[in-house]
N, C-alpha and C positions, 0 to 999 in steps of 0.2 A: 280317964282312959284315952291313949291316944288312937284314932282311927288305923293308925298302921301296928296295933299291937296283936292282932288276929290275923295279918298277912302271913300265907303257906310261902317258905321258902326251899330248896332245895339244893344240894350240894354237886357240882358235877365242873371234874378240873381243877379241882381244889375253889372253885369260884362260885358265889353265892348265888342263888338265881330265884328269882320271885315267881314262883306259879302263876300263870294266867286264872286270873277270875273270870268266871263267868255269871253272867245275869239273865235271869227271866225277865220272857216278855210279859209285861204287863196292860193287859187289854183293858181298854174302859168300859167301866159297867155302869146302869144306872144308878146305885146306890153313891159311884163317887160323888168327894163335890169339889165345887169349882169356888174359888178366893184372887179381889184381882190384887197384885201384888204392890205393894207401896216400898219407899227407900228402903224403909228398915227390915225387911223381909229376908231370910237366909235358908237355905232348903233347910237348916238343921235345926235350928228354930222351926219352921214348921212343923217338923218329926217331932222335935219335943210338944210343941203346941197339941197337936193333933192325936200322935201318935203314946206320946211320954216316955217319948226313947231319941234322941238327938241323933243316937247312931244307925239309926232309921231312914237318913236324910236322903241317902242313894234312890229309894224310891220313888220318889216325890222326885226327885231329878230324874233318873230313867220315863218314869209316868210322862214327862214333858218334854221330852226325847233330846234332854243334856246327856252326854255322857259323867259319867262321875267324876274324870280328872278337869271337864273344863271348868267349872268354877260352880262354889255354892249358893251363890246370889241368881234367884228367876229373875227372867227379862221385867222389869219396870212398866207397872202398866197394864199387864197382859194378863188371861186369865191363866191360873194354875191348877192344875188338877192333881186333886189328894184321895189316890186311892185308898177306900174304904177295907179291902180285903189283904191288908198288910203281914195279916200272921199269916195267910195263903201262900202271898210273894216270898215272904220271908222264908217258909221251909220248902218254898223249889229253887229257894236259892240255896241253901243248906244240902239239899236235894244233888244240884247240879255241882255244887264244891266239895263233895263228902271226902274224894280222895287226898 
């Protein structure tokens, strides 16, 4: 499944136009945890690691204040933080995209 297969588009002018996503803010809690990240590391790898959904991977990038168009690889080295409350995020995101 490709990540752009669930993109909302819309029609106006006869020209295609892509809905604005929106994302929840995801606040750190104590239950997250923290992993520091080495070369082979990929937010979506994580998501599956973690999560056991790769297309989860927006999280884990949001959580560490990437946006999700700049790239899927966390900075090398540093700590990452992998929000434990993922089906929470998940359905305020669902939440905030319903239209």
């Amino acid at each position: 499944m490709s990540r752009y297969d669930n993109i909302k588009t819309t029609t106006k002018d006869n020209k295609r136009l892509y809905v604005r996503i929106k994302y929840p803010e995801i606040k750190p809690l104590i239950s997250d945890l923290y992993i520091i990240c080495n070369s082979t590391d990929r937010y979506d790898k994580l998501a599956h690691d973690y999560y056991g959904d790769s297309s989860l991977w927006w999280i884990i990038a949001i959580a560490n204040g990437a946006s999700p168009q700049d790239t899927i690889f966390p900075p090398l080295g540093v700590y990452v933080r992998i929000p434990q409350n993922y089906v929470e995020v998940q359905a305020d995101f669902n939440n905030l995209n319903k239209n």
